[in-house]
BAFIKOL-484295 format. One line per field, with one value per residue: residue in three letters; x, y, z of N, C-alpha, C, O, CB in turn. Coordinates in steps of 0.2 Angstrom, whole numbers. Glycine has a CB too. Layout:
BAFIKOL-484295
type: c(ALA,...)
n.c1: c(X,...)
n.c2: c(Y,...)
n.c3: c(Z,...)
ca.c1: c(X,...)
ca.c2: c(Y,...)
ca.c3: c(Z,...)
c.c1: c(X,...)
c.c2: c(Y,...)
c.c3: c(Z,...)
o.c1: c(X,...)
o.c2: c(Y,...)
o.c3: c(Z,...)
cb.c1: c(X,...)
cb.c2: c(Y,...)
cb.c3: c(Z,...)
END
This chain:
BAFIKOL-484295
type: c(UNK,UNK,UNK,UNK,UNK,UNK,UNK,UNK,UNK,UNK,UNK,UNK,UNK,UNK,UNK,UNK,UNK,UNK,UNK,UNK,UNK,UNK,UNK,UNK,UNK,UNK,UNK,UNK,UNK,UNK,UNK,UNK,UNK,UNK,UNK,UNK,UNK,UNK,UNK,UNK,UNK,UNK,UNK,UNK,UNK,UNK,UNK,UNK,UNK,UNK,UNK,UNK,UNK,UNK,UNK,UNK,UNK,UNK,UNK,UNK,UNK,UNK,UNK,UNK,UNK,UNK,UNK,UNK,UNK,UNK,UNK,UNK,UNK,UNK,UNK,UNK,UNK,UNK,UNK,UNK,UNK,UNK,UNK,UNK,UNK,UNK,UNK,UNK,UNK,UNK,UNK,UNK,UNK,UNK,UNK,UNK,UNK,UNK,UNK,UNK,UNK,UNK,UNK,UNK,UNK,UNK,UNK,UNK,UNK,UNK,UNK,UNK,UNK,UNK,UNK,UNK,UNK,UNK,UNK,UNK,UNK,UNK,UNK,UNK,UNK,UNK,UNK,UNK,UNK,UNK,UNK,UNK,UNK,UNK,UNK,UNK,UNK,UNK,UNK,UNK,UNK,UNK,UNK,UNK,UNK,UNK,UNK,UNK,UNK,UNK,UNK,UNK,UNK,UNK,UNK,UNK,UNK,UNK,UNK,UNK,UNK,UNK,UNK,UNK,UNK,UNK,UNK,UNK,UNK,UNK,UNK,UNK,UNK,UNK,UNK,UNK,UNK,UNK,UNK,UNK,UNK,UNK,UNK,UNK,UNK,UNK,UNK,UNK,UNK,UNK,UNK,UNK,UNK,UNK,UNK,UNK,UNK,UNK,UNK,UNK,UNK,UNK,UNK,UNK,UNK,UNK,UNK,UNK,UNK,UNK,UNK,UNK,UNK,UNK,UNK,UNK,UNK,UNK,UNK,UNK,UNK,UNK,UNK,UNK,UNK,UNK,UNK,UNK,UNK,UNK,UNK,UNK,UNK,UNK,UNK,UNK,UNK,UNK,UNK,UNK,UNK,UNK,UNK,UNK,UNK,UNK,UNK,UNK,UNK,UNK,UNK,UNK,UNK,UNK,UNK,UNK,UNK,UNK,UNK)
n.c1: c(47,59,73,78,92,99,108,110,117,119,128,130,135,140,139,146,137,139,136,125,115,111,100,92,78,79,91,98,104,94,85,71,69,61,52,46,31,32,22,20,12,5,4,-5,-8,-16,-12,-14,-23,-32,-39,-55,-67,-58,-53,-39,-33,-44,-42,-26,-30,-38,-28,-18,-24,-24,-12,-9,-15,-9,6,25,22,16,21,16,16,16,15,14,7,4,-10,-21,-24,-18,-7,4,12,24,30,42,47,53,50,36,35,41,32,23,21,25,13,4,9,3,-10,-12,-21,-32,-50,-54,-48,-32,-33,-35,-36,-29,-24,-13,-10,4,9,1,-12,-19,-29,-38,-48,-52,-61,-73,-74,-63,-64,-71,-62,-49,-56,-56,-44,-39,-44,-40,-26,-24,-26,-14,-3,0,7,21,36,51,60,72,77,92,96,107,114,128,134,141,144,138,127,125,122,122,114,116,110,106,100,92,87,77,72,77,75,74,76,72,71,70,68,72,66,70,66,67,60,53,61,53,43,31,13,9,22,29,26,28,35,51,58,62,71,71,78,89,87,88,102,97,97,100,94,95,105,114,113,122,116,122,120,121,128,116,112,107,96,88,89,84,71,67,73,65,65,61,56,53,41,48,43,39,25,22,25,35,43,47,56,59,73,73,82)
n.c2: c(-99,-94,-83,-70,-61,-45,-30,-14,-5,8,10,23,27,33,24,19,17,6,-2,-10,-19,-15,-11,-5,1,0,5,17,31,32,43,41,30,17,7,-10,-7,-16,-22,-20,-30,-31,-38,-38,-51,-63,-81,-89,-104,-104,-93,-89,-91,-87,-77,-71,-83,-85,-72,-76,-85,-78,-68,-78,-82,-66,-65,-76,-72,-60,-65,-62,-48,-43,-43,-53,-49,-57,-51,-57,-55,-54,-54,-47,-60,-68,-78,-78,-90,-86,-77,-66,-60,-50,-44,-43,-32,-23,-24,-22,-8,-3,-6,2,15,15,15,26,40,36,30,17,9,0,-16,-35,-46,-36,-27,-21,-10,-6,3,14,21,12,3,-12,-21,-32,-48,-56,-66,-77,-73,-61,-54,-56,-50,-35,-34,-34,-23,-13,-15,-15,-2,2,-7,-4,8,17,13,24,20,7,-9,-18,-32,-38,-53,-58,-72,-74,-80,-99,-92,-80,-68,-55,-42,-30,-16,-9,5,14,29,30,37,51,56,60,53,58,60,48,32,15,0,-17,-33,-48,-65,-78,-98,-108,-118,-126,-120,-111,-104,-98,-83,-76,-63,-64,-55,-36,-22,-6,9,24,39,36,42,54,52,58,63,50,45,31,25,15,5,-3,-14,-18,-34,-48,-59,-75,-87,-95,-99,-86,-88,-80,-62,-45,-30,-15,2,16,33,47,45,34,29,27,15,16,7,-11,-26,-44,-56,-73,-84)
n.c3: c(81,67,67,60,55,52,44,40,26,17,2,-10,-28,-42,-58,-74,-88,-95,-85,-87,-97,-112,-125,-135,-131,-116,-115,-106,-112,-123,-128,-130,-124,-111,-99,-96,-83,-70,-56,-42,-30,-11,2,17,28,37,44,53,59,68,67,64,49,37,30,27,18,8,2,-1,-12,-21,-26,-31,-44,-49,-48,-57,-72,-75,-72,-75,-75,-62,-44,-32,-15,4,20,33,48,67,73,86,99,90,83,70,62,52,56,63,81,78,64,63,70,60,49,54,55,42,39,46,42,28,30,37,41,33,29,32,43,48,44,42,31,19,7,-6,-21,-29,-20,-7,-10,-18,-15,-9,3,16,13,5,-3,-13,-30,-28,-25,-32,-42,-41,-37,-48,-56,-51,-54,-69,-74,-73,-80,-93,-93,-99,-89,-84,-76,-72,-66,-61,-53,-43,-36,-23,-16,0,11,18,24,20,13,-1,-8,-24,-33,-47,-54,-65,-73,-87,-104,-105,-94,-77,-61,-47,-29,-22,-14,-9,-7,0,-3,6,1,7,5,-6,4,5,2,7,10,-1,-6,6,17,21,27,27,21,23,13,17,9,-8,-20,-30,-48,-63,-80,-90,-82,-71,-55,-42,-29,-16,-3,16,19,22,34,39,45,38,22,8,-4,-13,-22,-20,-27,-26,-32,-24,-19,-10,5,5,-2,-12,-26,-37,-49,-50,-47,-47,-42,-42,-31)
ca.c1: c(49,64,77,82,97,102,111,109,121,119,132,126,140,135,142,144,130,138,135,118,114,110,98,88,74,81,97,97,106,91,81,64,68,56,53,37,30,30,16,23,5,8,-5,-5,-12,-13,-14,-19,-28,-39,-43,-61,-67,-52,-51,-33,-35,-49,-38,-24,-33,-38,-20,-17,-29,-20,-4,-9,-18,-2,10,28,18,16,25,12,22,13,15,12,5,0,-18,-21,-21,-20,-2,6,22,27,35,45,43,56,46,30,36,42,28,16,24,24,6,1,13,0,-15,-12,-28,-39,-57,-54,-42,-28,-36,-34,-32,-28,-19,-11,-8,11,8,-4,-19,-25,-32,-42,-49,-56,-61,-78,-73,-57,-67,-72,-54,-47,-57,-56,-35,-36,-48,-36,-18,-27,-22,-6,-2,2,11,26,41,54,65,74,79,93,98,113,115,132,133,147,145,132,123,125,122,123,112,119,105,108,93,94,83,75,70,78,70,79,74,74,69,66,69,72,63,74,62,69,55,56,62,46,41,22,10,11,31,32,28,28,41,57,64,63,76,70,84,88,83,92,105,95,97,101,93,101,111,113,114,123,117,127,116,124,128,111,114,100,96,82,92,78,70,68,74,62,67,54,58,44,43,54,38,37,17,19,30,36,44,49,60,60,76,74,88)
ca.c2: c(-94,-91,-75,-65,-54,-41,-26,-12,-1,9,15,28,27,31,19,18,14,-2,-9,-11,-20,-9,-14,0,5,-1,12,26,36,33,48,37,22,17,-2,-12,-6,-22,-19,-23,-31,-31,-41,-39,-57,-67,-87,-96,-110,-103,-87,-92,-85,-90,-71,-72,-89,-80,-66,-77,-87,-72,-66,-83,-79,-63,-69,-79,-67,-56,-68,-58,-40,-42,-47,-52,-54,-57,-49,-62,-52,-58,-49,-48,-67,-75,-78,-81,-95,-87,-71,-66,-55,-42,-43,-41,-26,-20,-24,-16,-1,0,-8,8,21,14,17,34,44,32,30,11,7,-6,-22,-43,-46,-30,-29,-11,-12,-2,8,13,24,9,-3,-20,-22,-37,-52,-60,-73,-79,-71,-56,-51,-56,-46,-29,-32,-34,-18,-7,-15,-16,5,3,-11,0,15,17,16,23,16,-1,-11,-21,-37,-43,-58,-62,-77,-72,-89,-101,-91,-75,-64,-46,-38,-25,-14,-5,9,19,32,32,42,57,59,59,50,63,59,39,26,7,-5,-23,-38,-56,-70,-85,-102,-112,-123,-126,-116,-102,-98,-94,-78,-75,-59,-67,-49,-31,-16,1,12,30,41,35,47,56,51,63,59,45,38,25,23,8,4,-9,-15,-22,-42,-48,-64,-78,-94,-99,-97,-83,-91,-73,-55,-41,-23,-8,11,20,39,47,44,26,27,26,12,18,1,-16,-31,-49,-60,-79,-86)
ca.c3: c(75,65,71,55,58,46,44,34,24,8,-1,-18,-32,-49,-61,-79,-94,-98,-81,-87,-105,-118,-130,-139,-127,-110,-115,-101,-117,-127,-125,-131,-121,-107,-98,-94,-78,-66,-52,-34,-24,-4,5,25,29,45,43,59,58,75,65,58,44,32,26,25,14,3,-2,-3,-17,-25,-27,-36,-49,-51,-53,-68,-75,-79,-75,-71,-73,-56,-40,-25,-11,7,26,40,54,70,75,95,101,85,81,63,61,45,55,70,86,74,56,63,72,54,43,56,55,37,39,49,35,24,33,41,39,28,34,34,48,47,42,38,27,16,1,-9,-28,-29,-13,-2,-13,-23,-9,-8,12,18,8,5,-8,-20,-34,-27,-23,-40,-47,-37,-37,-58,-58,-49,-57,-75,-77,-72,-82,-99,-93,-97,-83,-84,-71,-72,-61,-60,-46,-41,-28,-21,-10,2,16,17,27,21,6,-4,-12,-26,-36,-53,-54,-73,-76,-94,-108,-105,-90,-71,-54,-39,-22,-22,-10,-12,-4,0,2,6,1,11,2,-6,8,1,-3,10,12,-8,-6,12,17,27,31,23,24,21,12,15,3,-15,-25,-35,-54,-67,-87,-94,-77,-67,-48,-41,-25,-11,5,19,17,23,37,39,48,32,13,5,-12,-22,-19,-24,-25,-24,-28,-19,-18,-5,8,5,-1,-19,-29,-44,-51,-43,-49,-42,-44,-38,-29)
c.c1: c(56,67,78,86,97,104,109,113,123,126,133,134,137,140,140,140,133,139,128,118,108,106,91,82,76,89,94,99,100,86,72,64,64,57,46,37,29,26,19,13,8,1,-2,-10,-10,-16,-15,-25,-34,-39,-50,-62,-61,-52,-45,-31,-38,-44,-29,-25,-32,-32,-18,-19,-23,-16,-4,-11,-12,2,17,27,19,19,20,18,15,17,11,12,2,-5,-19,-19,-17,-12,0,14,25,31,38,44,46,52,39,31,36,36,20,18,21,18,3,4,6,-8,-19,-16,-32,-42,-57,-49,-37,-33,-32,-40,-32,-25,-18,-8,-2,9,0,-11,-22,-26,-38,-43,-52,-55,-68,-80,-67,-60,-66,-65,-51,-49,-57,-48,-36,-38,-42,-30,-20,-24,-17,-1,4,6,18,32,47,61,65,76,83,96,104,113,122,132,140,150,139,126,123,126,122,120,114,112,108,101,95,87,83,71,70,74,75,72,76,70,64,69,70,71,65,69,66,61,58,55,56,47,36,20,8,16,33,31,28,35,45,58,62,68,71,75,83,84,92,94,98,99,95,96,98,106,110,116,118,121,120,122,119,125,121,112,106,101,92,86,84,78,69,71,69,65,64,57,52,47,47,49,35,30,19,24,32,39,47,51,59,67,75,81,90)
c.c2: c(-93,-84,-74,-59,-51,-34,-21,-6,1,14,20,27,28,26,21,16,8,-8,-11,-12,-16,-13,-9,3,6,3,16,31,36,38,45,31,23,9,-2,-10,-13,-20,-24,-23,-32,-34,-42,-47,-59,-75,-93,-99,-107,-96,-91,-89,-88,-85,-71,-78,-85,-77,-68,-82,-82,-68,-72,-83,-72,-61,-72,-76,-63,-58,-64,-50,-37,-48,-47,-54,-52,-56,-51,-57,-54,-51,-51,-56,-70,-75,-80,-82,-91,-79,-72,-59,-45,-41,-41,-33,-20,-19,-22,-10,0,0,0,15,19,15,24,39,41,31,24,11,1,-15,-31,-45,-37,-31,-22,-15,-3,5,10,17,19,0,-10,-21,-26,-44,-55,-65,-73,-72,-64,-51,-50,-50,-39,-29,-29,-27,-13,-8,-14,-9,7,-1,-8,4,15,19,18,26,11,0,-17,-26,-40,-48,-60,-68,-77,-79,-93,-100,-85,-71,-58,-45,-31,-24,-8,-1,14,23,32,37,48,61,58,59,55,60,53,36,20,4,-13,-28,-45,-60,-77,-91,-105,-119,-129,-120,-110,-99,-95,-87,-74,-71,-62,-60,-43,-26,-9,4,22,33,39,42,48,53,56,60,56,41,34,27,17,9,-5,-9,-18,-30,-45,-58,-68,-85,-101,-96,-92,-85,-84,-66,-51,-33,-20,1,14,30,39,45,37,25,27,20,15,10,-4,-23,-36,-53,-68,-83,-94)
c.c3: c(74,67,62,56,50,49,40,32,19,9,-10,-21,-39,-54,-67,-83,-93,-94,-81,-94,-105,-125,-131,-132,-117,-109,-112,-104,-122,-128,-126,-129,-112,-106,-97,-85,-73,-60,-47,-29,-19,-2,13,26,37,44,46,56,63,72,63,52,37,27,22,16,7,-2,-5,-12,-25,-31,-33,-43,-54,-54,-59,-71,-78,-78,-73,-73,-66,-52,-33,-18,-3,15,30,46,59,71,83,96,97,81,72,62,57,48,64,73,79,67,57,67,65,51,48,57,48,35,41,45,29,25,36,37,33,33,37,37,45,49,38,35,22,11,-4,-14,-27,-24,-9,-6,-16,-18,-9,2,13,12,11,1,-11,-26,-34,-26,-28,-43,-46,-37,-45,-57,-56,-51,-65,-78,-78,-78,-88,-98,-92,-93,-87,-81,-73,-68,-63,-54,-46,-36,-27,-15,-5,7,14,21,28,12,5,-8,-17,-32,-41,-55,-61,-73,-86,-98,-108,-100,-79,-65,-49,-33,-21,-16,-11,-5,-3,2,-1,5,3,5,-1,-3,4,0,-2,10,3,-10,-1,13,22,29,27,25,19,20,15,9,-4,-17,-30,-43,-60,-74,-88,-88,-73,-60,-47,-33,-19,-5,6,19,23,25,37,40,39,27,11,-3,-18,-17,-23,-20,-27,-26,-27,-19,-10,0,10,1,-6,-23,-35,-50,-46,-48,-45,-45,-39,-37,-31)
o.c1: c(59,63,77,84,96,102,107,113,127,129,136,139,133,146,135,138,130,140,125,120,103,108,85,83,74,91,89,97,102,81,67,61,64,60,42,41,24,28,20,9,13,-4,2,-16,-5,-23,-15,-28,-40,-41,-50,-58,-64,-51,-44,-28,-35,-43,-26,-21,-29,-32,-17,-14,-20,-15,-1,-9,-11,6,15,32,21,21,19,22,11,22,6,18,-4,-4,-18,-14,-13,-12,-3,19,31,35,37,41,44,51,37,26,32,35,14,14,16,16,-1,0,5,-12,-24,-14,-35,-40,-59,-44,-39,-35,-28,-46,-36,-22,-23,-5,-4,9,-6,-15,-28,-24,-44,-39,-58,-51,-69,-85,-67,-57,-63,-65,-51,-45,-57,-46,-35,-33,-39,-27,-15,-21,-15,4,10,9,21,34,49,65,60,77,80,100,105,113,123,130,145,155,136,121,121,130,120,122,113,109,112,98,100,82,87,67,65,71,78,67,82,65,58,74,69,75,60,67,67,57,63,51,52,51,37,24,6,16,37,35,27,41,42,58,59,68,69,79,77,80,98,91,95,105,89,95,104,109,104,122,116,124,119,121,122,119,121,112,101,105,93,87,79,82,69,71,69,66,61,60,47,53,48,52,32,29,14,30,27,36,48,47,58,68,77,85,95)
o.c2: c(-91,-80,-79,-53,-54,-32,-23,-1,-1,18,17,26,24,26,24,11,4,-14,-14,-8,-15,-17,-9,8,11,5,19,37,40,34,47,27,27,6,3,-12,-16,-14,-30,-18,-34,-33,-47,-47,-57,-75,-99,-97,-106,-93,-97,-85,-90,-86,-71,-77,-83,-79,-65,-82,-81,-66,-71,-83,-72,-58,-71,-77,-63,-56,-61,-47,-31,-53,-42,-59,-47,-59,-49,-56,-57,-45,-57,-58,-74,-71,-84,-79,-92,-76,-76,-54,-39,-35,-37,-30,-16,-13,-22,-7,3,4,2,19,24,15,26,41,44,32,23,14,-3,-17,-32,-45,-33,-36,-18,-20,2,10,8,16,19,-6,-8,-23,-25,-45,-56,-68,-68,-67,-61,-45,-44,-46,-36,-23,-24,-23,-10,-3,-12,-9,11,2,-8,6,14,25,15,30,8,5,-21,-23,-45,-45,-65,-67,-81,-82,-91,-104,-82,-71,-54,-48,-26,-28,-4,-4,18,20,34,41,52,67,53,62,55,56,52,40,19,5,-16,-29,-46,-57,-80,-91,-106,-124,-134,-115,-105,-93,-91,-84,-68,-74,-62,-60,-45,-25,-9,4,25,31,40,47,43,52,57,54,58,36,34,30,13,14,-11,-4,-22,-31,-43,-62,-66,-88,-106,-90,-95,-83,-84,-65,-52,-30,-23,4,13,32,34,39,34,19,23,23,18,10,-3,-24,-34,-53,-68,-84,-96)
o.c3: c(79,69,59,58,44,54,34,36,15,13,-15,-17,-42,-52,-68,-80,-90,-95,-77,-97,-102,-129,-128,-129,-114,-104,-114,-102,-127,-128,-122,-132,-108,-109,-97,-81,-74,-58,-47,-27,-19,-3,14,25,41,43,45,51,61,77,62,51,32,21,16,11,2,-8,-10,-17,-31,-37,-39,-47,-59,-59,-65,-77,-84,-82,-68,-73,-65,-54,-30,-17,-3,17,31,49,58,70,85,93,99,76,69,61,59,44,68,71,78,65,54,67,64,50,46,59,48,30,37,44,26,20,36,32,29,39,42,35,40,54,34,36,23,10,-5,-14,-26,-26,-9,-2,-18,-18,-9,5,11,9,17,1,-14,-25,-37,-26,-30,-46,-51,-36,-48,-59,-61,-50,-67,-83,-82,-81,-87,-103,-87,-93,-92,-82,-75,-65,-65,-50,-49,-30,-31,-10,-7,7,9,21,34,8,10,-13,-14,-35,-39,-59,-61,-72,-90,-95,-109,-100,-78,-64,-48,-35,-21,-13,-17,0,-6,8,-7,9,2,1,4,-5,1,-2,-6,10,1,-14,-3,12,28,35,22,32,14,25,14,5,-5,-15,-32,-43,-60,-74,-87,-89,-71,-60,-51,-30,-19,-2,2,18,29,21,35,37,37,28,12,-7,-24,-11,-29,-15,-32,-21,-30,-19,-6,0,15,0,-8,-22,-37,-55,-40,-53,-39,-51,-33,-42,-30)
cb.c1: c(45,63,88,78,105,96,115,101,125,110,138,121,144,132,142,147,128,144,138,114,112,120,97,85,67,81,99,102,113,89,83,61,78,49,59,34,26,36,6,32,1,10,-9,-10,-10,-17,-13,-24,-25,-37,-39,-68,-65,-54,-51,-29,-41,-52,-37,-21,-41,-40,-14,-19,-37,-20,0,-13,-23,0,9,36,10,10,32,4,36,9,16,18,3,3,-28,-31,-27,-28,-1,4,23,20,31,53,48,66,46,27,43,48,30,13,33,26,5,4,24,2,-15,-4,-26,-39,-65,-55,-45,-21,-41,-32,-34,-24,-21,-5,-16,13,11,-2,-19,-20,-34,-35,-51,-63,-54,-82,-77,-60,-72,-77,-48,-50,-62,-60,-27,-41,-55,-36,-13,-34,-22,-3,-7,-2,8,26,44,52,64,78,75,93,92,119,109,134,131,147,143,132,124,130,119,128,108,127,100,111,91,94,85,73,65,77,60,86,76,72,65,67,65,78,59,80,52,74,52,51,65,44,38,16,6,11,42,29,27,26,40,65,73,58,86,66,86,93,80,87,113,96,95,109,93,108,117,115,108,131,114,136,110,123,138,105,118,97,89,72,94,79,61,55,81,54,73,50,63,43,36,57,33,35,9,18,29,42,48,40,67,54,82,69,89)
cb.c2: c(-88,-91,-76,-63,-56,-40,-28,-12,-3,14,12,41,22,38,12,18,17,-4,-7,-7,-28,-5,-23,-4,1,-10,16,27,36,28,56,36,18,19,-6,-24,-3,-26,-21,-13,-36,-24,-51,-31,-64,-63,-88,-92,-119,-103,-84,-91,-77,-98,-64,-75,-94,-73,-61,-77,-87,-66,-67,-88,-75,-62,-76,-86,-63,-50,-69,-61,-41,-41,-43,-59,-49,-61,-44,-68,-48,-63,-51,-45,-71,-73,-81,-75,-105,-88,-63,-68,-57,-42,-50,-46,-26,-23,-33,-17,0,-3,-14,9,19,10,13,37,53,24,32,6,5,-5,-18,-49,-52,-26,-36,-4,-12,1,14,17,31,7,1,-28,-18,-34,-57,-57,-74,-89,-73,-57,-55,-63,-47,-30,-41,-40,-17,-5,-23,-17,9,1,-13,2,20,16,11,23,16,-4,-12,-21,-44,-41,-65,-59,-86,-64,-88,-106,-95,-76,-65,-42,-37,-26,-12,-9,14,14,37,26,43,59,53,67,43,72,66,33,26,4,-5,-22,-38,-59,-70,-87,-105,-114,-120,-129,-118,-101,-105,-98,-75,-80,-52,-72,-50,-29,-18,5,10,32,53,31,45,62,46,65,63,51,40,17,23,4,7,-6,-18,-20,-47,-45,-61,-76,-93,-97,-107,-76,-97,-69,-52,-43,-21,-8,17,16,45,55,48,24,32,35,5,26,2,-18,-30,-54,-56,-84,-84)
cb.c3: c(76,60,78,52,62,40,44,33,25,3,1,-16,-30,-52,-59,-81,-104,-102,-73,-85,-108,-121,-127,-147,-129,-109,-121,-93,-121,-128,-130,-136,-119,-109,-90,-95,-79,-63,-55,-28,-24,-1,0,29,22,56,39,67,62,87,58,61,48,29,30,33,18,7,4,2,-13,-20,-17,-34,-43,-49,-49,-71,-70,-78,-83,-71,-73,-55,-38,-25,-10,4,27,42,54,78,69,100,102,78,86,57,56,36,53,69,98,71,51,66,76,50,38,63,56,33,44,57,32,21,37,42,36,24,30,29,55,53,38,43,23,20,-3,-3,-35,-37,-16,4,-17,-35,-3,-13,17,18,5,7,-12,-26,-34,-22,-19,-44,-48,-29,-36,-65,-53,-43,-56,-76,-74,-64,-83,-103,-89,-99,-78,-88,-65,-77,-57,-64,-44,-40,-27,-20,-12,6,24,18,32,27,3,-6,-9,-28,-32,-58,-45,-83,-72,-96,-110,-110,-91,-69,-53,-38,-18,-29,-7,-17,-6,5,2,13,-5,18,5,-14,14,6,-5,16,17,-14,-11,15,18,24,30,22,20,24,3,16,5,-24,-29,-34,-54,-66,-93,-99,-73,-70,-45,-44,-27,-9,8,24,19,17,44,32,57,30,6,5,-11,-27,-20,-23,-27,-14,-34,-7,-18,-2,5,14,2,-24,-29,-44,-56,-35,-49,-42,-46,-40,-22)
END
């Protein structure tokens, strides 16, 4: 398995409107501007061959479906975890540490326990557990992203990627609050996706950083935030960014940009 190192280092600054195009509703001075909600899916998967069953598979099916169904609406991105024996290539001994952690913050006091496959529509109350077909998944994600779809956000998000070596990059994030309305006590959520190999690493998570708590955001302004330059043996094929309540359990919006 691949090492992924990283670092991690915010630094809150707020920056002017015109570091963010301005174009009538997506204006943080517009007092009736708002964005499209984009729906962050998370899917805990594990995808040994010596699993039986081919749950992981199933669900990643399902997800596919999904995706085309709304197209960039939604961002599925997937957590490779190994389960007792049954190891999974697509992470390392430190990511599976991480993405069982977060695995367990999203589980903490549900009647269903931590489970593979799993999968949470923009945080942890709107859940899918198990899989007993493609289909059956598909349809039980759409059911519970279909509410969310229409309402509108309003938080933006925008991505910067610097490439500082060949083997090393920065992430910078421009968070607005809209329609005369102010962002307090959020978080952001850093995930690298690994390069498209085939047809598992395209949206399999290379790395994630959890941020402190974000500046607050007042009506109308923007946040700029700076993470530390984010080192790496595999180049990452997308960046997705997440603001979640302070708590982590709820997303409130989420951006992808591909590298």
């Amino acid at each position: 398995m691949l090492t992924y190192l990283f670092s991690l280092l915010l630094l809150f600054v707020f920056a002017g409107c015109s570091d963010i195009p301005r174009n009538n509703l997506l204006d943080p001075k517009n007092p009736d501007g708002y964005d499209d909600s984009v729906i962050l899916i998370e899917a805990f998967v594990n995808t040994s061959s010596a699993i039986p069953g081919g749950y992981s598979e199933m669900a990643e099916a399902g997800l596919d479906d999904v995706q085309s169904f709304y197209g960039n609406r939604v961002i599925v991105v997937e957590y490779h975890r190994d389960i007792q024996e049954y190891d999974d290539s697509l992470n390392t001994v430190a990511t599976n540490i991480r993405f069982t952690e977060l695995h367990d913050v999203y589980t903490a006091g549900k009647e269903i326990p931590r489970a593979v496959p799993d999968i949470f529509i923009n945080g942890a109350e709107r859940r899918v557990s198990g899989a007993s077909g493609a289909s059956s998944v598909a349809e039980l994600v759409r059911q519970k992203t279909a509410p969310l779809i229409d309402i509108k956000n309003f938080i933006s998000i925008d991505i910067e990627v610097k490439f500082l070596h060949s083997d090393e990059l920065q992430v910078t994030c421009r968070i607005a609050s809209l329609g005369n309305k102010a962002a307090e006590n959020k978080k952001l959520r850093l995930i690298y996706i690994g390069e498209e190999e085939n047809d598992k690493t395209w949206r399999a998570v290379q790395d994630m950083v959890m941020s402190e708590n974000m500046a607050d955001i007042s009506k109308g302004g923007i946040v700029k935030v700076i993470f530390e330059p984010y080192s790496y043996t595999q180049k990452p094929g997308k960046i997705v960014v997440a603001v979640t309540s302070k708590n982590g359990l709820q997303i409130d919006q989420a951006m992808v940009k591909e590298l």
